[in-house]
SEKOLLUM-170752 format. One record per atom (N, C-alpha, C): residue number from 1; atom name; x, y, z. Coordinates in steps of 0.02 Angstrom, whole numbers, plus 50000, padded with zeros to 5 digits. Example, Ala and Ser with C-alpha at 12.3 -4.5 7.8 and 13.67 -1.06 7.14 Angstrom:
BEGIN
ATOM    nr   atom       x       y       z
ATOM     1      N   50660   49716   50390
ATOM     1     CA   50615   49775   50390
ATOM     1      C   50660   49835   50390
ATOM     2      N   50642   49888   50354
ATOM     2     CA   50684   49947   50357
ATOM     2      C   50645   50002   50394
end
This chain:
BEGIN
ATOM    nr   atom       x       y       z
ATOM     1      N   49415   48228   50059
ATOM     1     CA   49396   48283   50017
ATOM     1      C   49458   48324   50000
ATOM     2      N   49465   48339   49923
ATOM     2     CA   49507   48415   49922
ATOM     2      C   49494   48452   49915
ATOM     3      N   49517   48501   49973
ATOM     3     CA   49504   48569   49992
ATOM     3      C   49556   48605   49982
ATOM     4      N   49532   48681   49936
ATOM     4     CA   49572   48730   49917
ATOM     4      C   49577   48787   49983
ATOM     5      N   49633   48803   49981
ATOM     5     CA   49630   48864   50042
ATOM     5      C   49622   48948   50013
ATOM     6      N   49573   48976   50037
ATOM     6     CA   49581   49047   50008
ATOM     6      C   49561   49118   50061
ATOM     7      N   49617   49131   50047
ATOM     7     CA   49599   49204   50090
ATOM     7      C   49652   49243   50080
ATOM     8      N   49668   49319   50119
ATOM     8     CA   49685   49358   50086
ATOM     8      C   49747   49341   50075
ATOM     9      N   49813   49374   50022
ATOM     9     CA   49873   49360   50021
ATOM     9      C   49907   49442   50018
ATOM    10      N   49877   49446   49955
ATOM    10     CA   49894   49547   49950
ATOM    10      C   49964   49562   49945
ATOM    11      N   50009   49546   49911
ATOM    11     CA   50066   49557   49918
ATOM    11      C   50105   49517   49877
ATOM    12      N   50153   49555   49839
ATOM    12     CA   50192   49524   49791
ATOM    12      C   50249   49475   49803
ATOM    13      N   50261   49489   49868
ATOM    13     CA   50323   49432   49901
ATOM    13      C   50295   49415   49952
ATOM    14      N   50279   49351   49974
ATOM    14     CA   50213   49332   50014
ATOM    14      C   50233   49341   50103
ATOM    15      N   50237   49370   50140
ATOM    15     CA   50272   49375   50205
ATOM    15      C   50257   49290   50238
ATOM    16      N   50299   49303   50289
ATOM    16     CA   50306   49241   50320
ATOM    16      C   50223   49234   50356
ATOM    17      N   50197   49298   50393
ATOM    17     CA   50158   49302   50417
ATOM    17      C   50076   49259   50371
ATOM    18      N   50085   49266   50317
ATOM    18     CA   50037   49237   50280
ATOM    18      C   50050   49170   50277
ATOM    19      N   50115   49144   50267
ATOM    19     CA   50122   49091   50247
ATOM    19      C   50106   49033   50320
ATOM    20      N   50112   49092   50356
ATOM    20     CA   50102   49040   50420
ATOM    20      C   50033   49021   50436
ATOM    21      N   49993   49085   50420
ATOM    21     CA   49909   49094   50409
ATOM    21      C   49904   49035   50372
ATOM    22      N   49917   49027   50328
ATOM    22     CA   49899   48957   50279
ATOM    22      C   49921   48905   50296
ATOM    23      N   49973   48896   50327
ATOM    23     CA   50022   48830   50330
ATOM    23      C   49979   48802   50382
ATOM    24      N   49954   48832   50456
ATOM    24     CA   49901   48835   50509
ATOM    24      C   49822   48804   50458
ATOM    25      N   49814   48831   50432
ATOM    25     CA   49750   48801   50403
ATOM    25      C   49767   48720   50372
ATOM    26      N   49814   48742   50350
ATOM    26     CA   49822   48664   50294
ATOM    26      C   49825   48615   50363
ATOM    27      N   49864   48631   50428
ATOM    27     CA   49891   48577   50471
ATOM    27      C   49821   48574   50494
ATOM    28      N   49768   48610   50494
ATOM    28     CA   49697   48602   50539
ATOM    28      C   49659   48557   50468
ATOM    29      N   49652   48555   50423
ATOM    29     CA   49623   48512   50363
ATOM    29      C   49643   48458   50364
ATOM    30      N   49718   48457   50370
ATOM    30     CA   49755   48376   50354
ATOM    30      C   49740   48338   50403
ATOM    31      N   49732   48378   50477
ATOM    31     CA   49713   48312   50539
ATOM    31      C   49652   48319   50548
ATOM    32      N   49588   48339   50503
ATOM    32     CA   49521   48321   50454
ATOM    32      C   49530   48267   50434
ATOM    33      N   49585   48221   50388
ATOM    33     CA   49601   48192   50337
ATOM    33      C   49590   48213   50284
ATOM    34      N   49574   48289   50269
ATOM    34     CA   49570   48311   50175
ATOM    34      C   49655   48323   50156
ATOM    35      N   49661   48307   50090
ATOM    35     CA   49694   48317   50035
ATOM    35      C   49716   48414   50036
ATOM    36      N   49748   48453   50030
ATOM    36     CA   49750   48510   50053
ATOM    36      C   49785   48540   49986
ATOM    37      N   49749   48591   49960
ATOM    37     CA   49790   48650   49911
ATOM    37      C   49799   48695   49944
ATOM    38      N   49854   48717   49953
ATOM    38     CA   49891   48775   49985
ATOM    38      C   49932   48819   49950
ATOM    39      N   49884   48892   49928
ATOM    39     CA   49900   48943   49875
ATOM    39      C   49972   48971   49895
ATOM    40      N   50002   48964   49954
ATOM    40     CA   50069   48985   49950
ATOM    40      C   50118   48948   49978
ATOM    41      N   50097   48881   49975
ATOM    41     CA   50146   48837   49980
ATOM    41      C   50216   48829   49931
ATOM    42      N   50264   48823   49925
ATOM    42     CA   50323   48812   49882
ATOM    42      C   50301   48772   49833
ATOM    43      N   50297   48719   49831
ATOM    43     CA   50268   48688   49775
ATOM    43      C   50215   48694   49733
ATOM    44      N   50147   48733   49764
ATOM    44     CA   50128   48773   49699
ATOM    44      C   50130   48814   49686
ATOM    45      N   50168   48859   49706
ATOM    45     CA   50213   48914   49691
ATOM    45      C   50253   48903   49641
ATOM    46      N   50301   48832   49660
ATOM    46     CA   50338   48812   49576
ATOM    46      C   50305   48794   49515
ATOM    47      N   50242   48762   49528
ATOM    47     CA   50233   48749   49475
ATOM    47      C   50174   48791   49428
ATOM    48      N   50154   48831   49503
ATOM    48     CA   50125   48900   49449
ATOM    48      C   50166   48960   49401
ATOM    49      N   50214   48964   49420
ATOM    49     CA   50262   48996   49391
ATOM    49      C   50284   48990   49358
ATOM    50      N   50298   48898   49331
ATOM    50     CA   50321   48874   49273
ATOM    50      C   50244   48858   49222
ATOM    51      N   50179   48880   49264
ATOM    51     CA   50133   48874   49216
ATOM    51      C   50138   48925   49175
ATOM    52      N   50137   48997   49212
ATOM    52     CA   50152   49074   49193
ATOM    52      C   50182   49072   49121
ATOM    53      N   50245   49057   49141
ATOM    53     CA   50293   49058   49109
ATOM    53      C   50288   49026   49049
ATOM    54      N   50260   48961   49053
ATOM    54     CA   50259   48935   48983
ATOM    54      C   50161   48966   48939
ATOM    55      N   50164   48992   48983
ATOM    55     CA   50084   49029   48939
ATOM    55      C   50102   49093   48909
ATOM    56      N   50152   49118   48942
ATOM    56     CA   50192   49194   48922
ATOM    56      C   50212   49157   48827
ATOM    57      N   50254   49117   48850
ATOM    57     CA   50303   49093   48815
ATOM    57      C   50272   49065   48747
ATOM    58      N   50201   49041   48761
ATOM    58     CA   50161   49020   48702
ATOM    58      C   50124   49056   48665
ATOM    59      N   50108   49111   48717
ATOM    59     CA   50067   49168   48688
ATOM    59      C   50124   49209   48639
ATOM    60      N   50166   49237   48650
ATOM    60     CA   50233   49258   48641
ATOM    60      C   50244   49240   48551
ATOM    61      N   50244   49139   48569
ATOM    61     CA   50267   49116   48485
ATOM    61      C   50206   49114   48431
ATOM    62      N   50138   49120   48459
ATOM    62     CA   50070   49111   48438
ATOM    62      C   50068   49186   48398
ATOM    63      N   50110   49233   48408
ATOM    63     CA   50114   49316   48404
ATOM    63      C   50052   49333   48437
ATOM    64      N   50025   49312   48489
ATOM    64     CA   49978   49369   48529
ATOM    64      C   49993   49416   48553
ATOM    65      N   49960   49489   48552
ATOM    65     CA   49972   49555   48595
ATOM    65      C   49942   49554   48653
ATOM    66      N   49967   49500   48715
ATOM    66     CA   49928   49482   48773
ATOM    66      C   49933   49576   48810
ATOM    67      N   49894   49583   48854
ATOM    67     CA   49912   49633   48899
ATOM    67      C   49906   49594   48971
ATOM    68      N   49870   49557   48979
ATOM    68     CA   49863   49490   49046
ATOM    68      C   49917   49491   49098
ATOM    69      N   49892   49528   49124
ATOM    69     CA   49961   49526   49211
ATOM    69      C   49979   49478   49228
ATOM    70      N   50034   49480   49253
ATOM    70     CA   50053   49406   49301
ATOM    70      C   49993   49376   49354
ATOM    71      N   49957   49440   49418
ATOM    71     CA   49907   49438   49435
ATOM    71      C   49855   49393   49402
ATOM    72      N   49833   49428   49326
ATOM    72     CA   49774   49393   49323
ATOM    72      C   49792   49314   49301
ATOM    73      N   49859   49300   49290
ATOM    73     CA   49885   49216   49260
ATOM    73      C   49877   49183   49327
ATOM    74      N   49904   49217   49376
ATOM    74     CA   49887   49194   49455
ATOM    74      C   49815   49153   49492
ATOM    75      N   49754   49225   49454
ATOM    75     CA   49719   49201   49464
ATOM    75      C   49670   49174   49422
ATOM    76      N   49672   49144   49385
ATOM    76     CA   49675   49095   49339
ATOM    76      C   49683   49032   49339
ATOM    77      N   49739   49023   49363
ATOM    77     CA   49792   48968   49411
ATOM    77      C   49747   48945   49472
ATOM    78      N   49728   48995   49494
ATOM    78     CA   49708   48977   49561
ATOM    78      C   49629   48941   49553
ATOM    79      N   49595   48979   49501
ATOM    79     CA   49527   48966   49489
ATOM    79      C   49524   48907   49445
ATOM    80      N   49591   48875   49404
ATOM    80     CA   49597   48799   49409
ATOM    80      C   49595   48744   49428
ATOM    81      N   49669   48784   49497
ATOM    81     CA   49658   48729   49563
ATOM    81      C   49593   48714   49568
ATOM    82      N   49531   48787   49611
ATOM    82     CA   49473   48751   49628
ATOM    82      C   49442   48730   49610
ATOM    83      N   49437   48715   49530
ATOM    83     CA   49396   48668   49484
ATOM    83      C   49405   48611   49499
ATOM    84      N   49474   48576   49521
ATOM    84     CA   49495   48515   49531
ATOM    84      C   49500   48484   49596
ATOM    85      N   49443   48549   49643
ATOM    85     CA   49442   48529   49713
ATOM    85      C   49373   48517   49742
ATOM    86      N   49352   48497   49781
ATOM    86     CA   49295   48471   49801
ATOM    86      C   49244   48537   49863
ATOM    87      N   49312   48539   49881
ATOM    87     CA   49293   48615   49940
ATOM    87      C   49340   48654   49941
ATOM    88      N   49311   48711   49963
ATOM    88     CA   49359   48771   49967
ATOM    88      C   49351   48783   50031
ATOM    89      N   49407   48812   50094
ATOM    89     CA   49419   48822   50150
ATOM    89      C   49418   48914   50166
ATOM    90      N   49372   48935   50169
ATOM    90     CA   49371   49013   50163
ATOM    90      C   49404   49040   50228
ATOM    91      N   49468   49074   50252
ATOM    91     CA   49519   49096   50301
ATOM    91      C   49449   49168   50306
ATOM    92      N   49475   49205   50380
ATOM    92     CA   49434   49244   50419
ATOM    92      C   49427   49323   50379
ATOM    93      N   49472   49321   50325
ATOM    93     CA   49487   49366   50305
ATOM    93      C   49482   49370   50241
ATOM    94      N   49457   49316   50186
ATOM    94     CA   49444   49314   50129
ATOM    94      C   49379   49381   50101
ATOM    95      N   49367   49414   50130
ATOM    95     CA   49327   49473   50125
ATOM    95      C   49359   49551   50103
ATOM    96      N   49410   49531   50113
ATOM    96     CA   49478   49600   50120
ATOM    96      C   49512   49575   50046
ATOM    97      N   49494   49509   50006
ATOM    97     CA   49539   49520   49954
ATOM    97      C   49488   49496   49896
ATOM    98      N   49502   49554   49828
ATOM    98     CA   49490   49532   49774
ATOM    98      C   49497   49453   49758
ATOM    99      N   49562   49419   49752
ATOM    99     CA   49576   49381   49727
ATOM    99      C   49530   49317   49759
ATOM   100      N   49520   49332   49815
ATOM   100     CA   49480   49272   49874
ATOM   100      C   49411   49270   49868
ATOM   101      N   49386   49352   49853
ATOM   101     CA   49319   49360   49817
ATOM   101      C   49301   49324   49754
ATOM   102      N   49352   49322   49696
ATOM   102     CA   49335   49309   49668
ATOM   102      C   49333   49237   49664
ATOM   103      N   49391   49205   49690
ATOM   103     CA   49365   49132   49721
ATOM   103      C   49304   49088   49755
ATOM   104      N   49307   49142   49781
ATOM   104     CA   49229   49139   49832
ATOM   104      C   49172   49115   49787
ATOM   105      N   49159   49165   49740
ATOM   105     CA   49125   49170   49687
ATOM   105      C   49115   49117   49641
ATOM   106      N   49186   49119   49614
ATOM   106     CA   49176   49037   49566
ATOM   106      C   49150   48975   49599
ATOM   107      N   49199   48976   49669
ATOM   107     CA   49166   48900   49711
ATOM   107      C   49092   48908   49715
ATOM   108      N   49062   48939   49731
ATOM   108     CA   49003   48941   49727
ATOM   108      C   48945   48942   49676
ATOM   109      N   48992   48975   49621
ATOM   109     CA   48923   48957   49558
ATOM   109      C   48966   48881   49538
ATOM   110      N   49004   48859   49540
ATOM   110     CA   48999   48786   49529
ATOM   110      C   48999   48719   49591
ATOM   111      N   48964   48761   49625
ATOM   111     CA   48935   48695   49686
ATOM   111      C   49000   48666   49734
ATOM   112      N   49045   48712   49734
ATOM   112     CA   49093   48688   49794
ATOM   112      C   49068   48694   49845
ATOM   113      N   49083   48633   49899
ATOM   113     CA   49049   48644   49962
ATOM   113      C   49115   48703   49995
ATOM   114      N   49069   48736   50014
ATOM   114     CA   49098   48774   50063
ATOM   114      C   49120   48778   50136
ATOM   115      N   49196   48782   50151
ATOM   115     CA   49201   48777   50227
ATOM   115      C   49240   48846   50263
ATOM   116      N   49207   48862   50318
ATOM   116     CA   49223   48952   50347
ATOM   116      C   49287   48938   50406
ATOM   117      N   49320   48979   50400
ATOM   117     CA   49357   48988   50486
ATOM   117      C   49284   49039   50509
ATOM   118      N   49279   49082   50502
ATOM   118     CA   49231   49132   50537
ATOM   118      C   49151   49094   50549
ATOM   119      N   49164   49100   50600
ATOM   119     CA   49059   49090   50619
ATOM   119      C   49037   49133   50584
ATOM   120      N   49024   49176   50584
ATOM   120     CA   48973   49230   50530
ATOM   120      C   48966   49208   50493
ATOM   121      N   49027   49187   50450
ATOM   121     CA   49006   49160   50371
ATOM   121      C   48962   49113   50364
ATOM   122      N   49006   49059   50417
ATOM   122     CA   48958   49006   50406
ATOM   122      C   48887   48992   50412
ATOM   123      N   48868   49051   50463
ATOM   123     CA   48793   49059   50480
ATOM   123      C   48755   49100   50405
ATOM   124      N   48785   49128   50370
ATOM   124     CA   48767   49171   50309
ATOM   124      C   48773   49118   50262
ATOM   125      N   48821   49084   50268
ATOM   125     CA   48835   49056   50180
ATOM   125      C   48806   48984   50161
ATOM   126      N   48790   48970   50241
ATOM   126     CA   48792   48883   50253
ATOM   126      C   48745   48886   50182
ATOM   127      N   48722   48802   50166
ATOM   127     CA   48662   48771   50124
ATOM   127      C   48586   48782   50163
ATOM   128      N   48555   48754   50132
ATOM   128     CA   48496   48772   50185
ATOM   128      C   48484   48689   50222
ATOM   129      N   48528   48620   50189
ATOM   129     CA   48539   48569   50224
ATOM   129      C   48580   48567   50264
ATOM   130      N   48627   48612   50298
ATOM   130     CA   48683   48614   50322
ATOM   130      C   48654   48654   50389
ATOM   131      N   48697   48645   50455
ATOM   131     CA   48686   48682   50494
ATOM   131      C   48770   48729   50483
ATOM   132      N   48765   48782   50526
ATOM   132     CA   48838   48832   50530
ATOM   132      C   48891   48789   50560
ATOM   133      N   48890   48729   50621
ATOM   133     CA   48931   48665   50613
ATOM   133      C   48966   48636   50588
ATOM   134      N   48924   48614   50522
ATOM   134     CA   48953   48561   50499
ATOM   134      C   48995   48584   50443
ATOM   135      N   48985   48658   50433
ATOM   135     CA   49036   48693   50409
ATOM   135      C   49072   48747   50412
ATOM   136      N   49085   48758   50477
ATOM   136     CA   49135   48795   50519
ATOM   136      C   49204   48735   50522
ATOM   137      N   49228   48778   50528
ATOM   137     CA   49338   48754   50532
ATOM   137      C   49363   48806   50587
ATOM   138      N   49367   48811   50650
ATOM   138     CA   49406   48878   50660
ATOM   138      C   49470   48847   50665
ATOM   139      N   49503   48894   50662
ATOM   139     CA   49587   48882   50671
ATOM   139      C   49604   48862   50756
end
């Protein structure tokens, strides 16, 4: 399965401390055997940036009066990725961020299976075929 990772980030230069939060999840998915998107990994970091950039850049020659933050191209980007993923991996803390909310959200009105670090969630969010089990992840 590919699984997107989401939870909070909050911050314009991503601290190590997050990145380790994520890097920890991706290493608990991969010895799952899933396929792993990792929102602050280096590499899609590069190549979201060169998505940015060339959407700036088109909007720009198209003469649009974009007002569109970097933020919202971000998440945009991100709500791509999880179109092209099968599950989303919800971190303990995806509750504390807009951007994770709103992830939350999309995976769910388009039928991503959902997987929790937190028991709570999983007891709240599971399917009604699912037990809190079979889709819990803790770290």
């Amino acid at each position: 399965m590919k699984v997107y990772i989401s939870g909070k980030i909050g911050e314009e230069v991503i601290s190590d401390a997050t990145r380790q939060k994520f890097a920890r999840a991706q290493e608990m998915l991969l010895s799952k055997g899933h396929e792993v998107v990792n929102p602050v990994s280096e590499s899609y970091e590069e190549i979201m940036n060169m998505r940015i950039a060339d959407a700036k850049l088109e909007w720009k020659e198209k003469g649009y009066d974009t007002k569109c933050e970097t933020y919202d191209l971000i998440l945009l980007f991100d709500i791509h990725a999880i179109s092209e993923c099968d599950a989303i991996y919800m971190l303990e803390d995806w509750d504390k961020s807009p951007g994770a909310g709103a992830e939350h959200s999309f995976a769910m009105a388009t039928g991503k299976k959902m997987l929790w670090q937190r028991l709570e969630d999983a007891q709240v969010f599971r399917n009604d075929n699912e037990t809190a089990e079979d889709v819990w992840l803790p770290l």
